[in-house]
N, C-alpha and C positions, 0 to 999 in steps of 0.2 A: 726367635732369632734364627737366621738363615746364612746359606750362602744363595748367592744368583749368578747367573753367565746364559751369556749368549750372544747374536749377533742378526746384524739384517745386511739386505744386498739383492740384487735383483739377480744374483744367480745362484740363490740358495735353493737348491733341491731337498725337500725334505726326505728322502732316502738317504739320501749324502749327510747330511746337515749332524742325524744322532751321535755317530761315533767320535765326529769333529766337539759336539757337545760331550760329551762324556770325557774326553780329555779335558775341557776346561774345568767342569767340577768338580771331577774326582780328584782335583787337587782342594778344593773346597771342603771335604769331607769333616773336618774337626769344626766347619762351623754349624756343619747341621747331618748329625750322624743317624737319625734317626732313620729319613726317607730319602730316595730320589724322584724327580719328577722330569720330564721331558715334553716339550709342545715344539712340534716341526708345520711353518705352514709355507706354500710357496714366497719368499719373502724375507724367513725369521726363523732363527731357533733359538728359544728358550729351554735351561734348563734350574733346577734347583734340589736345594740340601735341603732338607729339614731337620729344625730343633721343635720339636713339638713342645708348644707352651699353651696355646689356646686353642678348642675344638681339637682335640686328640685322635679323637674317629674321621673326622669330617673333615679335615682341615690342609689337605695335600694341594700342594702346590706343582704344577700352573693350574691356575683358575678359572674360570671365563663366565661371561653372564651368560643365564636361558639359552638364550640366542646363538652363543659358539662365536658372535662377531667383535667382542671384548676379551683379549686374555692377561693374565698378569703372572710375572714371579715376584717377590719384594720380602725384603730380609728387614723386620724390627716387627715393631709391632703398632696397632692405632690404639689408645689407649680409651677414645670416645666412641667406638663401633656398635655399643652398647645403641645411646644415643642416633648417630649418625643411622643404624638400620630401624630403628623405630620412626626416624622422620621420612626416613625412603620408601618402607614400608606404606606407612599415611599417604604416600604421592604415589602408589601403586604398584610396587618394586617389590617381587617375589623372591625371598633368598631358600637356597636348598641348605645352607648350613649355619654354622655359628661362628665362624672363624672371621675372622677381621678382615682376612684378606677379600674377602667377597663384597665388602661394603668399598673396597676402592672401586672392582667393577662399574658397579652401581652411580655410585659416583663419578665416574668418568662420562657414564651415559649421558646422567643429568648435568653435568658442568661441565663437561670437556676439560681442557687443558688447568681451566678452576677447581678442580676437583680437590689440588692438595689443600688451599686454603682450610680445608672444611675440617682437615687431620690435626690431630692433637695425637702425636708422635714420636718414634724416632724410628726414622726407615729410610731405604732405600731402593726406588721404585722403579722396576719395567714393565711396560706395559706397551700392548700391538692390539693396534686398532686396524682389524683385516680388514673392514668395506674399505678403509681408508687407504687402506698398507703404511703406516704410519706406525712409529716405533717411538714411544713416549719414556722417558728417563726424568726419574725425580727422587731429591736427597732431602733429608730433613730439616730444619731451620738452621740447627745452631750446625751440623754435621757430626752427630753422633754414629750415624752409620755410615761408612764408606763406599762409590762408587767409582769406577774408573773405565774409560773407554780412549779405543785408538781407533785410528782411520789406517788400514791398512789394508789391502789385494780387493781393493773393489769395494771392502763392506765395512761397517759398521762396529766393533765389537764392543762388547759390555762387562764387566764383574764384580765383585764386592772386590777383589783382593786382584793386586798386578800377577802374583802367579798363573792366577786361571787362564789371564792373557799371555804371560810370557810363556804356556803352555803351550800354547799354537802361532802365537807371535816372539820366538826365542830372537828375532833381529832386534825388538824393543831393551834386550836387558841392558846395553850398554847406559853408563852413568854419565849424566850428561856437566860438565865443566861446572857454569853458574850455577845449577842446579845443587850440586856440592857446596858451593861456597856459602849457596843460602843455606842451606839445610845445617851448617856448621856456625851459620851464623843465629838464625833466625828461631833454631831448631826446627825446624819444617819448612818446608819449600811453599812459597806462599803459591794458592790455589788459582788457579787451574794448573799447576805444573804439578809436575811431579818431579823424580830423582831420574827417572826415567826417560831417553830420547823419544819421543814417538808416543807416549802414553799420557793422560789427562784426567785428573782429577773435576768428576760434578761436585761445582763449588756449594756449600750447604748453604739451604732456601732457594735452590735452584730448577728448575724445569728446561729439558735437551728434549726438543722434538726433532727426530725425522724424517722428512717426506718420502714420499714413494720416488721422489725423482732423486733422489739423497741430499737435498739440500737440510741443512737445519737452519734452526731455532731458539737461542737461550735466553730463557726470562727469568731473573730473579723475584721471586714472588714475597720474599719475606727478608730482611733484613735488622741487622741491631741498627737500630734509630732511634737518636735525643734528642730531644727539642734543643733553641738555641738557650745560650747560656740567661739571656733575660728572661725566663719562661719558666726555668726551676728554684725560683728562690722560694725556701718557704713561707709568706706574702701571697705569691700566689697560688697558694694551697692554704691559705688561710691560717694559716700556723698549726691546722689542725692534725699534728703530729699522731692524738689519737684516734682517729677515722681513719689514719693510712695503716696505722700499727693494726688495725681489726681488718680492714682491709688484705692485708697479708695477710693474717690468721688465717684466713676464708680461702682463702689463695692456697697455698702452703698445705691446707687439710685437703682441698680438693685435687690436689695434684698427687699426693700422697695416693688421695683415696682411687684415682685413676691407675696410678702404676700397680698396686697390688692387684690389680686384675689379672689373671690366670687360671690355669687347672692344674698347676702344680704347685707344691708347695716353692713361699719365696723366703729369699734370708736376706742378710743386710752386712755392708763392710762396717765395722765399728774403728775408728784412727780414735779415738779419745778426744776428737777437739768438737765445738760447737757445728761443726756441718752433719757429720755424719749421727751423733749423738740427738742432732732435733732432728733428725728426719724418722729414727726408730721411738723418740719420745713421743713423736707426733700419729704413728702408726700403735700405740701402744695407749693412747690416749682419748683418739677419735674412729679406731676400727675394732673391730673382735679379729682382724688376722694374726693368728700367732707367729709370734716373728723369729728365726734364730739366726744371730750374731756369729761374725768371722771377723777375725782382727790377724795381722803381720806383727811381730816382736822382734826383738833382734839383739843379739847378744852384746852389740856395742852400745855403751850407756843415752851417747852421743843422738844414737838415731830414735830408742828407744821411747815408745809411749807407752807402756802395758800398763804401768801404774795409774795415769787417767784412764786407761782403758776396764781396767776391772772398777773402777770409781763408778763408770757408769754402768757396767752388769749388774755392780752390787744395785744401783737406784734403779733401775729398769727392772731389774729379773729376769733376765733372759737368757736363755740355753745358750751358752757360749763355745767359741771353739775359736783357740789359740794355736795359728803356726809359729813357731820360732823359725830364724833364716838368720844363717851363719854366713860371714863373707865367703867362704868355700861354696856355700850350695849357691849363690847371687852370682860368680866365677864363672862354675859350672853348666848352670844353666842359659845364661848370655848368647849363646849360640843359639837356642832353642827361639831366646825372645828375638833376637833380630831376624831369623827367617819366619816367623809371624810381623813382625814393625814392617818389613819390607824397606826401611828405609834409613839413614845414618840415623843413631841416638847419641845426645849428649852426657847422658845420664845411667846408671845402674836401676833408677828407681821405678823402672816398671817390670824389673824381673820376678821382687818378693807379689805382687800384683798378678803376675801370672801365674806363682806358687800357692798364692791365697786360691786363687780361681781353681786348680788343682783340685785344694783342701775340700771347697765348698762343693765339687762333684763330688769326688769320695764320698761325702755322706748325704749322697741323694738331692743335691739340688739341682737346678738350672738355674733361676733368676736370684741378682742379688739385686736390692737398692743401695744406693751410691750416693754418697754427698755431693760430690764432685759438680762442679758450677758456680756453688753459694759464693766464695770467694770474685768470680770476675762478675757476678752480676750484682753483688753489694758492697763492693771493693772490697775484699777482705785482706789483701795481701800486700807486704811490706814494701812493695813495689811502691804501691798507690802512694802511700806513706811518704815515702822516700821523695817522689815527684811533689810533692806540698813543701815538703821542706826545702826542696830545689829552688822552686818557685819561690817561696817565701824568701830564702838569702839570696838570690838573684835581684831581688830588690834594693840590699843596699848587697855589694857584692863583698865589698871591705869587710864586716863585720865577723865577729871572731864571736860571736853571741848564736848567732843564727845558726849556724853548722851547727853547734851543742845538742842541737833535738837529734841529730841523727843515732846518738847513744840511746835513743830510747826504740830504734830498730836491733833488728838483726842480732836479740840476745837469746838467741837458740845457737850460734853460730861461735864455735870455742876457736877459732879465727876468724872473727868478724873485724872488718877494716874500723870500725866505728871503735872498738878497742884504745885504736890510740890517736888521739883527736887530729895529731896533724898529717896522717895519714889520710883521714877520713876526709879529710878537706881538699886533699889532693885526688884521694879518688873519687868521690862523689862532686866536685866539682867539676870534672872534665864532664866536655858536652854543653854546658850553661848557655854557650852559642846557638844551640840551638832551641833556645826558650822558647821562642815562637813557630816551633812546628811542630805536627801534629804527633810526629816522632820522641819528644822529645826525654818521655818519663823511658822509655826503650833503649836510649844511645848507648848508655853506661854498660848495660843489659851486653848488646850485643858488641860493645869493643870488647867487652871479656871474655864472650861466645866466640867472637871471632877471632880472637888470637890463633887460634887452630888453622887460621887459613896461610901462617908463615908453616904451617907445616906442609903444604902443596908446593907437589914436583915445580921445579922452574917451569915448564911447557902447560903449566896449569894453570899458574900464578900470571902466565902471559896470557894465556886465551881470558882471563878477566879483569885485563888489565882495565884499570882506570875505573870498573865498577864502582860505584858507589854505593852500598847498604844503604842509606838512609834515603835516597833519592829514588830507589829501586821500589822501594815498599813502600812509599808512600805513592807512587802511581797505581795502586790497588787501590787506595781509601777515595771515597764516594767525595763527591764535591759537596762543600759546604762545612765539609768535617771542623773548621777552625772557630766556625761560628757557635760550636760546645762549648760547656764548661770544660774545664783541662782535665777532670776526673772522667768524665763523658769520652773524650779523645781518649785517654790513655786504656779506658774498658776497651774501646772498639778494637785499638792495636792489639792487645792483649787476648780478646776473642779470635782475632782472626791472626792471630800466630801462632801462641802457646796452645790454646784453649784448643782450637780445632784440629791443629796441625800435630800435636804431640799428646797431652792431657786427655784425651779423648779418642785417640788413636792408639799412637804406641801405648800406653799407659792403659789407656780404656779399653775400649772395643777389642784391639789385637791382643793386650794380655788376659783379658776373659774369655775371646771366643778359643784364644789357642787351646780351651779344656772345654771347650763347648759351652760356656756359660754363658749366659745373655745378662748385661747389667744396665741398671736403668737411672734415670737422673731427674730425680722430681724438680732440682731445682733448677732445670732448662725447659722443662716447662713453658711452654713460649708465652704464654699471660703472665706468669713470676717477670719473665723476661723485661716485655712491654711493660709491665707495671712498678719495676724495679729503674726502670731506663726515664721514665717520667720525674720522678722522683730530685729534690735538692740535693747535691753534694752531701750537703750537711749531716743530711738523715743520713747518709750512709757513712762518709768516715766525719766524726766530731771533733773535732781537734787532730788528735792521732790516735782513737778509738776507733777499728774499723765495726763496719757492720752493724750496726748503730740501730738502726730500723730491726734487721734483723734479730737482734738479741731482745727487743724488746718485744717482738712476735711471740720469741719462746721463751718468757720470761716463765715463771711458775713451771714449766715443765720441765728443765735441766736443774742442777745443783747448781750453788754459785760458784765452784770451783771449775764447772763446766761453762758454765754462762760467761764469767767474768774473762776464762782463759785467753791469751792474748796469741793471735796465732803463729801456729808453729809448721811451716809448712811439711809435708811428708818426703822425708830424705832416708837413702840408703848410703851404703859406704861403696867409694866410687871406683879409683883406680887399686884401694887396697883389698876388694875382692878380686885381685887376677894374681896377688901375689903372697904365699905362704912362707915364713919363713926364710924369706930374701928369693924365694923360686918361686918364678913365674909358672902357673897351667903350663901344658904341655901346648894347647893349639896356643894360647896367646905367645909362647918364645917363639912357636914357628911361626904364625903371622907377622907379628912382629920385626924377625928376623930381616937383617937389609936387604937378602937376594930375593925374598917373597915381596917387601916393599917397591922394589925397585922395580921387579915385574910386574907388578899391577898398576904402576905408573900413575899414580894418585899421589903421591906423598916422595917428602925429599927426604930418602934413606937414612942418611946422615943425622938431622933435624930431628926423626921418628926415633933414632936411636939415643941421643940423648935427649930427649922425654922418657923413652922406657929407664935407662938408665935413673932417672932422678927418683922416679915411681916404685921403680924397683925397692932405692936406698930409704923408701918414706920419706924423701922431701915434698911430696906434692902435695901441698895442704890447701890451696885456694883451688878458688872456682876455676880460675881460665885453665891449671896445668889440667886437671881432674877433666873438665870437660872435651880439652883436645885430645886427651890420651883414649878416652872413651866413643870418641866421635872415628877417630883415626882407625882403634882395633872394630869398631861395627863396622865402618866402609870397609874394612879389606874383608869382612867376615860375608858384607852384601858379596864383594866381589869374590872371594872362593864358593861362596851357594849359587850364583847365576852362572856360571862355567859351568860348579855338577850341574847345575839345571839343563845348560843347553848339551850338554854332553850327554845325558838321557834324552833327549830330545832327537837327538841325530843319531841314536842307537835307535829307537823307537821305529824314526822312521825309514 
């Protein structure tokens, strides 16, 4: 795992080009603290961090084949390279090292712009093709690694993280209106955008080529695709439930057995529920890697999993290490996670995530394996759930029988609306209008995400005026999308909002590299993926059993208390880590505060104040007050780090 930067332009001097480089990375440095690298040619400068994880001697980055006329930077790793330089090799391909990254070369030779197909992955790719002067940019399937580029003073620029860029492009930091409103609604600002004016997200499974004349190129090369909804019933799989269950097994082991590839030692997150639990039983079963365990605990009963968590140390045996995280240190550290997120959060829950990744360097690692996935690619989550029942009482809409299954969601949640049945029908009912769109398991989702947007200044509320959420995102989704099963629609919504925008981002990627950690995700896997996207409804959620297929993959290798568990998703405590004993942190009361409010001109003073007010006294017990109040103090926290930013920036120069 790495960082990358750099840029092209037909007036880049490679004299000039390093020091302008060396600004961009050396803000990169916690994601790859080991090395730097530099490659200046008429054209292009690249530069890169390294986290040495494979080829330790050999393995510095930029790259280039034989020749000098292929060079690359690229932050992840190919997890097939093994593979891919033994077949390259055979077709007459000379490699001087062992490192992964030298089989992209190689591969570009032989395929050109096909090259990523061949990747089994997660990375993020640059690549300068000199005979050509062409500047090639590519992201991983599901977008586990981030990339981000602007068009700005003639050139091209590139980086894993918007800092590198707003290092030399400080005119980029300002927040852009809709941008906002998505990101408060949707939790991430749907892809190619960003939160940022001027700056652009490589949307994942995607390929950016540049010409020498600077025109480009974007093809998406891989995407989540379902067949139509007559195509997955089990009928035409023959009912043979068990050829798909061994099928997975085979899947599932090989993917595993691909991510522990390294030269360092690798460890594993342990949450106690069935994702993260089968992917160490499954390494613990079909590899000789010795594996050690990192799990989050938490002093509030509420959030707490430790108790399934040592259930499965005791069954596994495995060297374990337990952080505890108090709502004081999740507070505290908040600052730290949003200048790594780079972007608004809705949530607390990737700070204990970025303290876990802490733990796991303390004692010597770099790579952990990660559950994270099993849920949107085998429905696993109450979401899914929720939208079946929708659909089901949408059917007869009167009926006072049909709502009743919603009590069997949402019983991790000691305020769950499902509690009291005529509440429940009131809130999960709202949206039913929109049965037939592709939207439709998401409405509920984001009316409660979006509440936060009556907390925007008047002048902000106007520039998006008449927006519509649900008509905005759905002009992302591919045509044809309707002709899914409605489990099928609600995955794809679900991957390309939560999944890539948030879960894999702030959550993923930015709270592991913030400690340099590199974390991997067997179950995004892109053949799990494909092969899981084939698949019946049914096999995956049963009624209102999720994960269906999958539990029966890892059946004999989990306990039945692990197997059977119903899921819980992974939550921290939200607005009540900013406030101790009726007082707020010291930055949250000054952010907060209505003259700081009011000068950042995001938010209606007034409005921000009582919400802090109600958070303060412990009234804020649901989703929508907790989410707006946590979305509201990260944007002004973006917006106090990009002022210091640009304020070094103009001292600098």
């Amino acid at each position: 795992m790495c960082g990358i930067a750099g840029f092209t332009g037909a007036d880049v001097v490679p004299a000039l080009a390093r020091p302008v480089l060396g600004r961009m990375i050396d803000t990169l440095a916690h994601r790859g603290p080991d090395a730097f690298g530099f490659h200046c040619d008429p054209g292009v400068g690249l530069a890169h961090a390294r986290l040495s994880i494979i080829d330790l001697e050999t393995g510095d980055q930029p790259m280039s084949n034989p020749a000098g006329t292929v060079w690359t930077v690229f932050n992840g790793e190919i997890f097939n390279h093994v593979e891919l330089r033994a077949s390259l090799e055979a077709a007459g391909h000379t490699f001087r090292t062992r490192s992964d990254t030298e089989v992209i070369v190689h591969l570009y030779e032989r395929y050109g712009d096909r090259f990523v197909e061949h990747l089994n992955g997660q990375f993020a790719i640059a690549l300068w093709d000199r005979t050509r002067r062409r500047l090639v940019l590519a992201r991983d399937r599901t977008g586990i690694r981030p990339l981000f580029h602007a068009r700005a003073k003639g050139r091209l620029w590139f980086a894993s993280e918007t800092k590198a860029l707003l290092a030399v492009l400080p005119e980029c930091a300002a927040i852009d209106p809709l941008a906002l409103a998505q990101a408060l609604t949707y939790w991430s600002t749907p892809e190619p955008g960003t939160i940022h004016r001027g700056i652009q997200s490589l949307p994942p499974g995607c390929l950016l080529a540049i010409e020498h004349d600077g025109s480009e190129t974007l093809t998406r090369y891989w995407d989540w695709t379902f067949p139509d909804a007559a195509d997955t019933t089990p009928a035409r799989y023959h009912g043979d439930i068990e050829s798909a269950t061994a099928e997975l097994c085979a899947l599932l082991v090989d993917a595993v057995r691909l991510q522990l590839r390294a030269d360092v030692p690798v460890g594993a997150y342990l949450s106690g529920g069935l994702d993260s639990s089968g992917i160490i039983a499954l390494v613990r079963g079909f590899t000789d890697t010795p594996v050690r365990t990192f799990s989050v605990a938490f002093d509030d009963p509420e959030f707490d999993e430790s108790a399934h968590q040592q259930a499965m140390v005791a069954h596994l045996g495995t060297d374990h290490t337990t952080l505890r995280c108090s709502r004081r240190q999740i507070g505290e550290a908040f600052p730290q996670l949003v200048r790594h997120a780079e972007v608004p959060v809705l949530r607390t829950a990737p700070v204990p995530m970025m303290l876990l990744a802490g733990c796991v360097r303390e004692h010597g690692f770099k790579v952990v394996l990660t559950g994270e996935g099993a849920d949107e690619v085998f429905g696993g989550y109450d979401l899914f759930k929720e939208a079946k029942v929708r659909r089901f009482w949408a059917r007869q809409p009167g009926s006072r029988l049909r709502p009743l299954l919603l009590q069997r969601l949402y019983g991790y949640l000691p305020n769950s609306p499902v509690r009291n049945p005529a509440f429940a029908q009131s809130f999960f009912g709202q949206g039913m209008e929109h049965l037939e769109r592709p939207v439709f398991a998401h409405a509920p989702r984001w009316a409660t995400s979006g509440r936060a947007l009556a907390m925007l200044a008047p002048e902000l509320r106007a520039a998006i005026a008449g927006w519509d959420p649900l008509a905005d995102f759905e002009r992302t989704l591919p045509a044809g999308t309707m002709a899914w099963s409605p489990l099928a629609r609600d995955q794809y919504v679900e991957a390309k909002s939560l999944l890539s925008g948030y879960l894999l981002s702030s959550q993923g990627d930015r709270a592991a590299m913030a400690n340099s950690i590199e974390a991997r995700f067997p179950y995004l896997d892109h053949r799990l993926v494909e092969f899981a996207n084939r698949l019946p409804p049914s096999w995956k959620i049963r009624g209102l059993n999720e994960k269906y297929l999958l539990r029966r993959a890892l059946a004999g290798l989990l306990p039945d208390g692990i197997l059977q568990r119903t899921k819980q998703p992974y939550r921290a405590p939200d607005c009540q880590s900013f406030f101790h004993d009726g007082e707020p942190l010291d930055y949250v009361a000054d952010l907060m505060g209505g003259d700081r409010v009011r000068a950042a001109g995001y938010f209606d003073a007034a409005a921000v104040g009582r919400l802090f007010d109600k958070c303060r006294a412990g009234r804020a017990t649901g989703f929508a007050d907790n989410q707006a109040f946590v979305g509201v103090l990260s944007t002004m926290l973006l917006h106090d780090q990009a002022r210091a930013a640009a304020g070094r920036q103009r001292y600098a120069a």
